[in-house]
Each structure stands twice: as C-alpha cells, then as structure tokens.
TIVEXKE-895688 format. One record per atom (N, C-alpha, C, O): residue in one letter; x negated, y, z. Coordinates in steps of 0.2 Angstrom, whole numbers, padded with zeros to 4 digits, always signed. Atoms other than C-alpha are relative to their C-alpha. Layout:
// TIVEXKE-895688
aXYZ...
***
This chain:
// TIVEXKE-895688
x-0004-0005+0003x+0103-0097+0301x-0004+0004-0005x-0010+0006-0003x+0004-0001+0004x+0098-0090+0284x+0004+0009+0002x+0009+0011+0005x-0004-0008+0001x+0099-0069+0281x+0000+0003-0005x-0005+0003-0009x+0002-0004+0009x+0102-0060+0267x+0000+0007+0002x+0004+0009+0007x-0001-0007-0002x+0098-0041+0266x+0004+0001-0008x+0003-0002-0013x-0007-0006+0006x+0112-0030+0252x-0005+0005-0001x-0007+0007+0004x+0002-0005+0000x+0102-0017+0246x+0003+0004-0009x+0001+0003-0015x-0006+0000+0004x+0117-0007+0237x-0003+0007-0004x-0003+0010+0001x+0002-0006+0002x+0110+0010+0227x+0004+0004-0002x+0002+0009-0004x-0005-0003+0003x+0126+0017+0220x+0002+0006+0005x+0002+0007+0012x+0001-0007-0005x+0129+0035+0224x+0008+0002+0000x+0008+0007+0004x-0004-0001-0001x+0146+0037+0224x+0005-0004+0004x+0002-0008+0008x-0004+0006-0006x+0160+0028+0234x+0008+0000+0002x+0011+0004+0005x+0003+0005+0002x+0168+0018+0230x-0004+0001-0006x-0002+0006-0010x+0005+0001+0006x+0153+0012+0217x+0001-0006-0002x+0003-0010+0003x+0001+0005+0004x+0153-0001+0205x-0007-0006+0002x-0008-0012+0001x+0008+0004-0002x+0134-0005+0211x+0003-0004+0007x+0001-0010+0009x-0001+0001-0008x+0142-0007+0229x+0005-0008-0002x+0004-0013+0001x-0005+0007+0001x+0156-0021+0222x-0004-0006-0004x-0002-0011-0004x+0003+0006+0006x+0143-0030+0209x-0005-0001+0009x-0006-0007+0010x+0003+0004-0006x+0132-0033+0227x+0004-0003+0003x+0002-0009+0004x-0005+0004-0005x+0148-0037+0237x+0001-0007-0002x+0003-0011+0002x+0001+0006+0004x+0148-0053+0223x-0005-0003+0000x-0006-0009+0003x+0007+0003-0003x+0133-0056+0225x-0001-0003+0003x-0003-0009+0002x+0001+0000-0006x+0131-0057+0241x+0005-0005+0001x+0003-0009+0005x-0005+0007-0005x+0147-0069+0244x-0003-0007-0004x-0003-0012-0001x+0001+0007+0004x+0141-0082+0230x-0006+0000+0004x-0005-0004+0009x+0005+0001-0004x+0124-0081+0237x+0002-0005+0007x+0004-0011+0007x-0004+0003-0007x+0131-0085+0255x+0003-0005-0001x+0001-0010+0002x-0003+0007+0002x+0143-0099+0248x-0003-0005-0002x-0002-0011+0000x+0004+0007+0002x+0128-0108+0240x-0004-0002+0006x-0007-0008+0007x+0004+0001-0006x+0119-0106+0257x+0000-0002+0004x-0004-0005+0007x-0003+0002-0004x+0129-0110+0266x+0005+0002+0006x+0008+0006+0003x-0004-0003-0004x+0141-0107+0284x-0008+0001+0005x-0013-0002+0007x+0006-0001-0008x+0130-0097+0298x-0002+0005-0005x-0006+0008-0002x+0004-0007+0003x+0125-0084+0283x+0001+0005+0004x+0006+0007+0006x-0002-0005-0004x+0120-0067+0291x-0001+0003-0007x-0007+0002-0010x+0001-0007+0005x+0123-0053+0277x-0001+0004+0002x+0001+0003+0008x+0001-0005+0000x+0118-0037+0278x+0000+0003-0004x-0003+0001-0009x-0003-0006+0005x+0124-0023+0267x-0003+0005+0000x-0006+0004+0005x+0005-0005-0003x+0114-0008+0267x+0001+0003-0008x-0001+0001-0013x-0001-0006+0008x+0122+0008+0252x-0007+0004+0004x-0009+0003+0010x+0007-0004+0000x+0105+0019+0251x+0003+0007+0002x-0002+0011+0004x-0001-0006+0003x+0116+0034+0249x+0001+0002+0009x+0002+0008+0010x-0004+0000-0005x+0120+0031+0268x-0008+0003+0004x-0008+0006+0010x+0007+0000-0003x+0100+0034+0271x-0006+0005-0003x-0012+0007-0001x+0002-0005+0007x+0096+0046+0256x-0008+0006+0004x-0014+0005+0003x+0003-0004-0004x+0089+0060+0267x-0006-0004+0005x-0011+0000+0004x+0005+0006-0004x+0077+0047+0279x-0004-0002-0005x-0010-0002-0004x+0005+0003+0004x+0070+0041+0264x-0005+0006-0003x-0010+0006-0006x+0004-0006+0004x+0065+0058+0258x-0007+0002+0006x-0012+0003+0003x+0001-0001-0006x+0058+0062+0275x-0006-0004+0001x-0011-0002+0004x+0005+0006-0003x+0048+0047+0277x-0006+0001-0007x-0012+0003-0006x+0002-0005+0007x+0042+0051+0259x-0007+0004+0001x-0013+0004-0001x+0003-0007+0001x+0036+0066+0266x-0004-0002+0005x-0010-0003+0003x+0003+0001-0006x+0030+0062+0282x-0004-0007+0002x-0009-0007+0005x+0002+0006-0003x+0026+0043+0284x+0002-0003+0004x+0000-0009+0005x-0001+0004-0002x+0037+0039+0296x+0008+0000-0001x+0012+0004-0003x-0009-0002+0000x+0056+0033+0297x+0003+0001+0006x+0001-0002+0012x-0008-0001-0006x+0071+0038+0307x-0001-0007+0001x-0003-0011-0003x-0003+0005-0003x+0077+0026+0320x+0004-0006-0006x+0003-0012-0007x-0006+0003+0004x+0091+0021+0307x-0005-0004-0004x-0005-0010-0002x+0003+0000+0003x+0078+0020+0292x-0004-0008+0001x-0004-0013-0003x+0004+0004-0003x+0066+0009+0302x+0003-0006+0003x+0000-0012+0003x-0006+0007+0000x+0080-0004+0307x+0001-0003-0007x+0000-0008-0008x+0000+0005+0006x+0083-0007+0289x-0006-0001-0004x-0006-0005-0009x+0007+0005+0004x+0066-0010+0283x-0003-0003+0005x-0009-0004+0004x+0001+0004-0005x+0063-0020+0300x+0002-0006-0005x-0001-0010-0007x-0005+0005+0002x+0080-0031+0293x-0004-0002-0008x-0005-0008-0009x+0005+0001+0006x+0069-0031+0275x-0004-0008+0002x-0004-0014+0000x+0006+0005-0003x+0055-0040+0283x+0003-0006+0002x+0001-0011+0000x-0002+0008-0004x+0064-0053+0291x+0007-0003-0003x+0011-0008-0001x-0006+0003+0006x+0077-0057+0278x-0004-0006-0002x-0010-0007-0003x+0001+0007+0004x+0076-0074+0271x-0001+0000-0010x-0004-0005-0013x+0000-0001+0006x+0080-0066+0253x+0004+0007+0000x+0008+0009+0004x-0004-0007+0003x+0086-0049+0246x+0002-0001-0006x+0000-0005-0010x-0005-0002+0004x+0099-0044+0235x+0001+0007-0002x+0006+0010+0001x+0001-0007+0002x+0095-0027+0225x+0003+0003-0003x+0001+0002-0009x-0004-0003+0006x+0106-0017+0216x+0002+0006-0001x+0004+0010+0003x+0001-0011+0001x+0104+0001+0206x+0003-0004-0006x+0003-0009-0009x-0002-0002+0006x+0114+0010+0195x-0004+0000-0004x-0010-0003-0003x+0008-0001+0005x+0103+0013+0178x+0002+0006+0000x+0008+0007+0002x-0002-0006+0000x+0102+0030+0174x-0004+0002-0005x-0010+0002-0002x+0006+0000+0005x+0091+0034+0158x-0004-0006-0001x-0010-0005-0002x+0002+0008+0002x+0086+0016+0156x-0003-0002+0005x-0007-0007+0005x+0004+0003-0006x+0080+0013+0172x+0002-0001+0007x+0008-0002+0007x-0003-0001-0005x+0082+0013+0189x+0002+0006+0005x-0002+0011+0004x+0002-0007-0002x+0087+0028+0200x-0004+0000+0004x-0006-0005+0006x+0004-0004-0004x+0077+0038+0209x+0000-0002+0008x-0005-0004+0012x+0000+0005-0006x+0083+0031+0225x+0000-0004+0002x-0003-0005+0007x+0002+0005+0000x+0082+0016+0222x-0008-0003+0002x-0010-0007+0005x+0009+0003+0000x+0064+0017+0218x-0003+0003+0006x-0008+0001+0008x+0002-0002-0006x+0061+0027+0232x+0001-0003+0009x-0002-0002+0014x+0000+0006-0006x+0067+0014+0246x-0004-0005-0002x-0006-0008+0003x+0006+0005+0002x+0055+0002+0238x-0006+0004-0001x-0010+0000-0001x+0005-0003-0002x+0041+0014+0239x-0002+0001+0007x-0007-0002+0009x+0002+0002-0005x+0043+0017+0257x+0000-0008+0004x-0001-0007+0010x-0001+0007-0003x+0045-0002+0262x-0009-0002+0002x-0013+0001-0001x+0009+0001-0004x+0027-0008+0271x-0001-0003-0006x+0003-0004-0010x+0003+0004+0004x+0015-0018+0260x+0000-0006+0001x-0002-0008+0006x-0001+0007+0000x+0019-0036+0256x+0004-0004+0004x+0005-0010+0006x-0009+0001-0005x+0037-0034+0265x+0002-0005-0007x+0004-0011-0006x-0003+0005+0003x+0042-0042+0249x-0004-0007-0004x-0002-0011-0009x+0007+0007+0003x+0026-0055+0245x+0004-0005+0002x+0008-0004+0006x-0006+0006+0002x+0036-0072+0240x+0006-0002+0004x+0007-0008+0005x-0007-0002+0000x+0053-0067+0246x+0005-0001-0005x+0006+0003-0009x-0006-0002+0006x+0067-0070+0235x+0003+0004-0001x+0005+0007+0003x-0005-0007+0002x+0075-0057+0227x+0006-0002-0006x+0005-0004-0012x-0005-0001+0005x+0090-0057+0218x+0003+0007-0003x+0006+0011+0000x-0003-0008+0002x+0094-0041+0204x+0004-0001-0005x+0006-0005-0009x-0007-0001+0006x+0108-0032+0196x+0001+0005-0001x-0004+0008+0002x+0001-0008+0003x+0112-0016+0190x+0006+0002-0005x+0007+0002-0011x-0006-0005+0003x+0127-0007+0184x-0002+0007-0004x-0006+0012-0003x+0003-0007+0005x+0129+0006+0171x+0010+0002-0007x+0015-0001-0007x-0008+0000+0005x+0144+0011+0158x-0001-0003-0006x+0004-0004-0009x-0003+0006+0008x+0140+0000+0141x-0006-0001+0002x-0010+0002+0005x+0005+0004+0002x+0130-0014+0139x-0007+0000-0002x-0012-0004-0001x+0007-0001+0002x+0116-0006+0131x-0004+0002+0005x-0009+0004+0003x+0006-0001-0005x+0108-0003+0148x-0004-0004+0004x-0010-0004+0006x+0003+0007-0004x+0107-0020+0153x-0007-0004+0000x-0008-0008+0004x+0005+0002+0001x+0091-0022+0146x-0005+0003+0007x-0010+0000+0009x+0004-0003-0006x+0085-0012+0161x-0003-0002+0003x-0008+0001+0005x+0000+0005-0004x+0084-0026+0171x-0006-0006-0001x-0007-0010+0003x+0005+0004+0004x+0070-0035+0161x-0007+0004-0001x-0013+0002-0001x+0006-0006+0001x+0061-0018+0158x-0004+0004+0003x-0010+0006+0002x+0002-0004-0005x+0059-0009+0173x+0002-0003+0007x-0002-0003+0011x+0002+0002-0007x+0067-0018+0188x-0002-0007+0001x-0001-0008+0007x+0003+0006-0001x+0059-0036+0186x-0007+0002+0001x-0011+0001+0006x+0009-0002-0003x+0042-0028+0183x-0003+0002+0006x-0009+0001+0008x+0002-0004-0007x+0042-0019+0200x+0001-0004+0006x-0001-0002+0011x+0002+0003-0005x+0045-0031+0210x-0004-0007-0002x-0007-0010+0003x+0009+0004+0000x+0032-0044+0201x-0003+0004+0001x-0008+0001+0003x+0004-0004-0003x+0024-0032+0206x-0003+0000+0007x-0009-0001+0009x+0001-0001-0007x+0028-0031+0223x+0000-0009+0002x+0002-0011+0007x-0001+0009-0004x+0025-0051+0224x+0005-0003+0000x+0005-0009+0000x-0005+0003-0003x+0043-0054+0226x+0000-0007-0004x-0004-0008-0009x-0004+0008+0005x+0050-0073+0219x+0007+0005-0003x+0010+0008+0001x-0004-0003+0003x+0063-0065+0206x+0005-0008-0002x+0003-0013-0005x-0007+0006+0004x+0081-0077+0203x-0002+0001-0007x-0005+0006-0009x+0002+0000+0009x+0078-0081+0184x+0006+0005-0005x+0005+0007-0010x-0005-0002+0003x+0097-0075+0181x+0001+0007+0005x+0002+0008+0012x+0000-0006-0005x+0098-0056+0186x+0007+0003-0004x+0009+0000-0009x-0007+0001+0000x+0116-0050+0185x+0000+0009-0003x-0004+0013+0000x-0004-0008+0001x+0123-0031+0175x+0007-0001-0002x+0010-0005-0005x-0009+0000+0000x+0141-0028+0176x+0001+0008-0005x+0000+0013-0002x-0001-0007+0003x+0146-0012+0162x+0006-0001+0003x+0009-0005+0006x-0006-0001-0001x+0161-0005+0164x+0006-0004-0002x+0010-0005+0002x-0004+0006+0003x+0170-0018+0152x+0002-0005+0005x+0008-0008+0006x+0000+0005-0003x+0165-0030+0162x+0005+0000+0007x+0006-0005+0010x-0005+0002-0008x+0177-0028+0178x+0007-0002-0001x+0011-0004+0004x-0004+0001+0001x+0191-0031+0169x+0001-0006-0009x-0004-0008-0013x-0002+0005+0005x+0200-0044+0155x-0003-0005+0000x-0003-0009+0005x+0003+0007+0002x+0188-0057+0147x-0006+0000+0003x-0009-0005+0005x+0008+0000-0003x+0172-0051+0153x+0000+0002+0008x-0005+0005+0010x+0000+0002-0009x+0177-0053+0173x+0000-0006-0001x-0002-0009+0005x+0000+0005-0002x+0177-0070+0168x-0009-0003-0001x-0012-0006+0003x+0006-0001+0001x+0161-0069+0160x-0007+0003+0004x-0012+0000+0004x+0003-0004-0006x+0153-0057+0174x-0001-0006+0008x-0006-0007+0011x-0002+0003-0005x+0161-0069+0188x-0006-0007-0001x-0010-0009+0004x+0004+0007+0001x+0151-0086+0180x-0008+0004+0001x-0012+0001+0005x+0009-0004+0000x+0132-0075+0179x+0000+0001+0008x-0004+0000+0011x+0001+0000-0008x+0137-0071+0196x-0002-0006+0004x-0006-0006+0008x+0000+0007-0004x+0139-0089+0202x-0005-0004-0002x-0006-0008+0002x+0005+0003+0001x+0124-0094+0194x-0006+0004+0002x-0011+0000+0002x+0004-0006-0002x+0112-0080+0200x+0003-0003+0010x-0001-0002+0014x-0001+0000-0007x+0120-0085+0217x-0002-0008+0003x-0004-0009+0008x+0003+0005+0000x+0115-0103+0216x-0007+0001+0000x-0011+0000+0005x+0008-0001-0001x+0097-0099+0210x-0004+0005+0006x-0010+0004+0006x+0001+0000-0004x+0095-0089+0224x+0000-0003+0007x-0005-0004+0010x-0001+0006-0006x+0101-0100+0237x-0006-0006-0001x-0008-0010+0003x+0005+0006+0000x+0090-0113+0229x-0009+0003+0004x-0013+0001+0008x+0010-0004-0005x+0073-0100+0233x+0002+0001+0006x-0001-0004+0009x-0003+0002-0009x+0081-0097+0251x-0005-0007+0003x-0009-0008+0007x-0002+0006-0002x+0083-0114+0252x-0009-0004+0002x-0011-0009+0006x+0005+0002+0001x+0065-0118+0250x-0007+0002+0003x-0013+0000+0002x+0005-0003-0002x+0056-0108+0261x+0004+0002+0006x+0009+0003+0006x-0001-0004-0008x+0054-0104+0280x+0000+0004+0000x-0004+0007-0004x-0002-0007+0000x+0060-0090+0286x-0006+0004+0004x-0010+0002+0007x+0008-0007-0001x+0048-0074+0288x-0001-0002+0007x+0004-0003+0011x+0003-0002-0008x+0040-0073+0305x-0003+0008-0002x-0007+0010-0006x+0002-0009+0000x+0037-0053+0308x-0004+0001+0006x-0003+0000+0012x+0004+0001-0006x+0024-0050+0317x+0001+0006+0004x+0004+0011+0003x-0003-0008-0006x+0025-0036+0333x-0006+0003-0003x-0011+0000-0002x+0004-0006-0001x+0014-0021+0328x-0002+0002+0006x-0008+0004+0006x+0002-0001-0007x+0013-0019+0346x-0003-0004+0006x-0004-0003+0011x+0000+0005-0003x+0009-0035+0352x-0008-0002+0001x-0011-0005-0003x+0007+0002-0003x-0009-0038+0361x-0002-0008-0004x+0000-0014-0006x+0004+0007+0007x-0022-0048+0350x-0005-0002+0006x-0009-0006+0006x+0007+0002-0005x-0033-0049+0367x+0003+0000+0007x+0008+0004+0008x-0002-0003-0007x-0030-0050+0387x-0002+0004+0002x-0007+0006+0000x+0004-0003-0004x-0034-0038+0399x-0007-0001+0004x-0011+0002+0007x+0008+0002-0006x-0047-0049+0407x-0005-0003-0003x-0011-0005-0001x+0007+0000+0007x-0056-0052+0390x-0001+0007+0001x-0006+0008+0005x+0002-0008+0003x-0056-0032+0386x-0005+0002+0009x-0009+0006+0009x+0003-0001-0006x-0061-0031+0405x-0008-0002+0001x-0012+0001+0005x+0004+0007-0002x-0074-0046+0405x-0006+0004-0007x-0012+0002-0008x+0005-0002+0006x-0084-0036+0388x+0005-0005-0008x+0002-0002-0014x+0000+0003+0004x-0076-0047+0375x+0004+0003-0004x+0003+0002-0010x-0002-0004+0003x-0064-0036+0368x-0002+0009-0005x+0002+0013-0008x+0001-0004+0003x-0077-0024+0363x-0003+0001-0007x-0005+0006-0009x+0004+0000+0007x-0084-0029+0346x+0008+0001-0003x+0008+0001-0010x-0005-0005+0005x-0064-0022+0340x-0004+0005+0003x-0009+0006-0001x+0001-0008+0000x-0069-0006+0349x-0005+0004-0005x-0004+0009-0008x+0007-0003+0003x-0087-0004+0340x+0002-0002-0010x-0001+0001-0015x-0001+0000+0007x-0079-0009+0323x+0007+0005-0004x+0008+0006-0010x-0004-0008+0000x-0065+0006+0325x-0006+0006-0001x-0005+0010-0006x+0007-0004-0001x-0082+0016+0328x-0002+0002-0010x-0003+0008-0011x+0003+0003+0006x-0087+0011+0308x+0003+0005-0004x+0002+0005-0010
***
C-alpha cells in the first residue's frame, strides 16, 4: 500500500488551496492505484503548534503525528496560497519545522492558488526552489488554479494539468520503496554488550 500525505495551506474554509489538493490527491491516487492511503492535513487546523514548536523545538502530540505521517509518506502533495509572490508564511513555516532530510528523494507534488494568473509564476520562483532544496524529487508539471480557473473553459484546462501532474507523480511513487522510519528510541546495543564494556566507546564519544 502506497501513502500520500495532503499538505493543504489555505487559511480560510472552505479554500480554494483545500479543493486544488483534494484534485490532486484523487488524480494522484487513481494513477496509483486501489489500496491508496491519503492523508489530508489543512495547516490552518495546526497554525498554533507550529508556532510553538518554532519557539520551543518541540511539537504537540497532534503536530508530531503529522510530521511522523511526512516521514513515512510514499510522496507528498503541497499546496499554498501565494500571497506577494510567494508562499505564505505557514506554509513555509511547517516545512521549517519538519526534521532534516524528511524530504531527501521523496516525491513532491506542487500547487498554488492565488486570484489572477500572474501569480503563477510562484511556483517556478519560490516553491520549486525550496524544496530542491530540501532534496525533495519535484513532479515536472506543478499545478496553479486562479480564480478563473474553477470555472468555464479553464476547468477544462485546470482538470488536464491536474491529470498530468497526477500521472507524473504516481510514476515517482511508483519507483521507489517506501520510506523505512527509523525509531528514535530504538536500542543500537543490548544490555549485555553495554554490560560486558562494549558499549562504552558511544559513552566516551558523548564525552567529546
């Protein structure tokens, strides 16, 4: 079974960011197959936790389930408002706290809603860079829906870049084994090494 994680940024509700994922998300899953698990995840539902974490280093229970479900996604699905040519502030702040190298060669698939066309460049300018960044494997075809776009000629137009963005997806998925997450808590030595002297050359190199 493949997983997709939703990661929806739209601050309102209903959002338009929330319904161009929900597309997304179903195309993806269609090219992947039966047995897809989604996960949806609006940011606006976690706003507070990420500030926090921010502050502090660590997340809320809630918080730390959805950057758990990150890690062991098969591929993610990311989508911000633009807001001054970029992405918002929430957006970039859940990918701020997420661990290091949670998205090293993971598929990502992006999109981005906004009120006219001319934002769409966004997507080329600010959220592609940040996740080559972040290591991610980036769909070739990243998806913006303006306002026009939900409606007439350009739903039909919107609906095709979706269907192809959810192919190209599923083709990265499709291509790689799924994450193994390692237990942060999980013993690297027995007790009857650490017992027997062998597990003290970690102790002496904590020491350093």
């Amino acid at each position: 079974m493949k997983r997709l994680v939703v990661i929806a940024a739209g601050l309102s509700q209903p959002s338009s960011t929330r319904l161009l994922a929900d597309r997304l998300a179903a195309a993806a899953a269609r090219e992947i197959g039966t047995g897809t698990e989604v996960r949806v995840v609006e940011l606006r539902d976690h706003a507070h936790d990420i500030t926090d974490h921010l502050l502090t280093g660590f997340p809320a229970p809630a918080l730390k389930d959805v950057l758990d479900a990150v890690a062991a996604a098969d591929g993610v699905i990311a989508v911000s408002p633009i807001f001054n040519a970029s992405y918002s502030g929430l957006f970039k702040s859940f990918f701020d706290v997420l661990g290091d190298d949670v998205l090293t060669d993971k598929p990502v698939l992006l999109g981005a809603t906004g009120g006219t066309a001319r934002h769409s460049l966004a997507l080329e300018h600010a959220l592609r860079p940040m996740f080559t960044y972040l290591h991610a494997v980036v769909a070739p075809t990243s998806v913006f829906a303006a306002t026009e776009d939900w409606a007439g000629g350009g739903d039909a137009t919107l609906h095709r870049r979706i269907d192809r963005a959810g192919r190209e997806l599923a083709d990265l998925v499709g291509r790689r084994e799924s994450p193994v997450v390692a237990d942060p808590f999980a013993l690297t030595t027995t007790f009857d090494a650490l017992l027997s002297g062998q597990g003290r050359a970690v102790t002496n190199d904590l020491r350093l």
